[in-house]
C-alpha positions as CSV (number, residue, x, y, z in Angstrom):
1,X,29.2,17.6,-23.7
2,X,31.3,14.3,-23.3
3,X,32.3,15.3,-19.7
4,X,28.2,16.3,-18.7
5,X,27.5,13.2,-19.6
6,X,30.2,11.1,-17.6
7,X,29.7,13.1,-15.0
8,X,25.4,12.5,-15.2
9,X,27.0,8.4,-15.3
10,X,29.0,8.5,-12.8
11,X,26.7,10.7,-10.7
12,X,24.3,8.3,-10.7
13,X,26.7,5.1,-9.0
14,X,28.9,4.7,-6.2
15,X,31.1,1.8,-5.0
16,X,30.0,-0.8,-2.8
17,X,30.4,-4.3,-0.9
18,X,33.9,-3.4,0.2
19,X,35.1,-3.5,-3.3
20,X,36.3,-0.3,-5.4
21,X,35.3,-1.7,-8.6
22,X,32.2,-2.9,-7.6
23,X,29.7,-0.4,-8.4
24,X,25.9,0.2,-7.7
25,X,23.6,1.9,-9.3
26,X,21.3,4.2,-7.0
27,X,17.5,2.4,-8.1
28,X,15.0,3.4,-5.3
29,X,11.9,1.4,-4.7
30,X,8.5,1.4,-2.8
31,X,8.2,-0.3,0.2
32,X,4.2,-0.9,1.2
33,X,1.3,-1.8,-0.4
34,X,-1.8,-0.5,-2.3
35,X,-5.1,-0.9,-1.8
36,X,-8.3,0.5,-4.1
37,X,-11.9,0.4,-3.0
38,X,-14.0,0.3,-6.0
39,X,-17.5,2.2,-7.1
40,X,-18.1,3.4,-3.5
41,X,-21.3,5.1,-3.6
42,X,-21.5,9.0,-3.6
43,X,-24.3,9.2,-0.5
44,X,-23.1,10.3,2.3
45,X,-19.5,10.8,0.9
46,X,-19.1,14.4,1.4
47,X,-17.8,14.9,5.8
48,X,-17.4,11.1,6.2
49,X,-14.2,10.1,8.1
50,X,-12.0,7.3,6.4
51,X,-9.7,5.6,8.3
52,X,-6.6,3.5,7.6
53,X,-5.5,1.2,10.1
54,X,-1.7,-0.9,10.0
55,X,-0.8,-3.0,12.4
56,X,-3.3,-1.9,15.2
57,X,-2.1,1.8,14.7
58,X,-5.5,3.6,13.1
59,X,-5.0,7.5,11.3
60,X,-8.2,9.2,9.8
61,X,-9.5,11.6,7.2
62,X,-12.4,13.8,6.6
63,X,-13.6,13.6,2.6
64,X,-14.3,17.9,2.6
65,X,-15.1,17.5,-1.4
66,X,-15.6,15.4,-4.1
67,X,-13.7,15.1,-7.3
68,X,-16.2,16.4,-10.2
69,X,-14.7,15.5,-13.6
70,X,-11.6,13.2,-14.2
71,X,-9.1,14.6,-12.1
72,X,-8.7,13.1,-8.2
73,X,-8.9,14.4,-5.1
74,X,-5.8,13.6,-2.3
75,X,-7.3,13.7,1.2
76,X,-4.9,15.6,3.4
77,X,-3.3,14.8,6.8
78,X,-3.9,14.5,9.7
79,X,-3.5,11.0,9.0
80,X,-0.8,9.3,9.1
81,X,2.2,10.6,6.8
82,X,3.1,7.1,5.4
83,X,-0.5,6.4,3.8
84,X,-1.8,8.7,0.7
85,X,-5.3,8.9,0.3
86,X,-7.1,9.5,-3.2
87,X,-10.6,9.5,-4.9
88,X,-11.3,9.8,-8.4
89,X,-14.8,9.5,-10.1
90,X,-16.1,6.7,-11.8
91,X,-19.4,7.0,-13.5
92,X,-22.4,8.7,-12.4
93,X,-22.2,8.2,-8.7
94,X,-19.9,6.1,-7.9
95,X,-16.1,6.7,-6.6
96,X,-12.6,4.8,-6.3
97,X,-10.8,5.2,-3.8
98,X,-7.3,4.6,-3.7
99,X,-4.6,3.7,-0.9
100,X,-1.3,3.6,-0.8
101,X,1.0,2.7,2.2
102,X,4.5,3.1,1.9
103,X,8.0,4.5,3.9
104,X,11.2,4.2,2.9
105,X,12.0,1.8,6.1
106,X,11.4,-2.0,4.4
107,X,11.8,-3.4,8.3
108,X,8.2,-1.8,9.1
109,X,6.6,-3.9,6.7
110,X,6.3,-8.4,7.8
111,X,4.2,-10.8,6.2
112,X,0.9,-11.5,7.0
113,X,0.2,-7.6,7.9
114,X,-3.5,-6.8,8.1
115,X,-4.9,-3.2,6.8
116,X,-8.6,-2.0,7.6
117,X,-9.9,0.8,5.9
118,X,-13.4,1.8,7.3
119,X,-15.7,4.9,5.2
120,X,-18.1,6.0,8.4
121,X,-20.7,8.7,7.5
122,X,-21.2,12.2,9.4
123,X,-24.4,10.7,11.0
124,X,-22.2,7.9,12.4
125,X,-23.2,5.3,9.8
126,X,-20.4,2.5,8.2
127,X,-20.3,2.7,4.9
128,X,-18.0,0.9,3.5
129,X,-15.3,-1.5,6.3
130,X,-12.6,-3.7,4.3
131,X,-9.6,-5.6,5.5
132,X,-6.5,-7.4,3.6
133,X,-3.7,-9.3,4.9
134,X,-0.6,-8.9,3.2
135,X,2.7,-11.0,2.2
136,X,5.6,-9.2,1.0
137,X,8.4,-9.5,-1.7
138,X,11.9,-8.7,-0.3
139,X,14.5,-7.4,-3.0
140,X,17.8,-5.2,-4.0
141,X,17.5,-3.9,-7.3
142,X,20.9,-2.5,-7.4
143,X,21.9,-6.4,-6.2
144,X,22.8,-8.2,-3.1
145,X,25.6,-6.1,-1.8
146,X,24.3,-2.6,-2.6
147,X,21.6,-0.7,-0.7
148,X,18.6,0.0,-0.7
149,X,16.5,-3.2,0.7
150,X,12.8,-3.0,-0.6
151,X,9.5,-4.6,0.6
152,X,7.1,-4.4,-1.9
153,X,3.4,-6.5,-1.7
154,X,3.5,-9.7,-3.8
155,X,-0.1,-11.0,-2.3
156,X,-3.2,-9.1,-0.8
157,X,-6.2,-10.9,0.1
158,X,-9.6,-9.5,1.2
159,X,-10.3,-10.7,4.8
């Protein structure tokens, strides 16, 4: 049991900085940011494209269904693989919907970034068009000399 358990230990760090008994540990970290539009209204919800845009580049979704009890609903690509799409109820007819922008490459991600999410209707109609810049927290959890480099969102404001 002993050796299971130095080996989960050491399993779990690995030298770095150039110095042998400098060690790291391996803490990950989300680079992006999150968004959440709040009580959107169900009308015209159901075939309505949303679409994500960063940094001039613009991916889409079609909402096919509606979450009906308290579970959520995670739109699927075609969009973009780097932003993750959900909606969950809230109250009678109302919806959240969440967004979440992230990749494991920090360098894609500067300060001052501006996000547009836009809700359009089948019929063509806008339902719902938000924007945010963005400033961003640069960090090493595992400390200056050990990988990885994270960019996380410290401030979003609504534009």
């Amino acid at each position: 049991m002993l050796r299971f358990i130095a080996f989960a230990v050491l399993s779990l760090t690995v030298a770095c900085g150039g110095d042998e008994n400098y060690v790291c540990t391996l803490l990950g970290c989300d680079n992006g940011a999150d968004f959440r539009l709040a009580s959107v209204p169900e009308s015209g919800l159901v075939g309505a494209n949303v679409a994500v845009c960063f940094r001039d580049a613009c991916s889409g979704w079609v909402i096919n269904e509606l979450p009906t009890d308290v579970t959520y609903v995670r739109l699927e690509p075609p969009g973009d693989p780097r932003i993750d799409i959900t909606i969950s109820p809230r109250g009678s007819d109302a919806f959240e919907i969440d967004i979440s922008v992230a990749s494991d490459r920090y360098e894609l991600f500067e300060d001052g970034d501006v996000y547009t999410a836009t809700i359009t209707a089948a019929n063509g109609t806008t339902l719902l068009e938000r924007a945010w810049s963005v400033d961003y927290r640069t960090w090493q959890p595992n400390g200056a000399d050990c990988e990885p480099t994270c960019r996380s969102s410290i401030t979003t404001t609504e534009l």
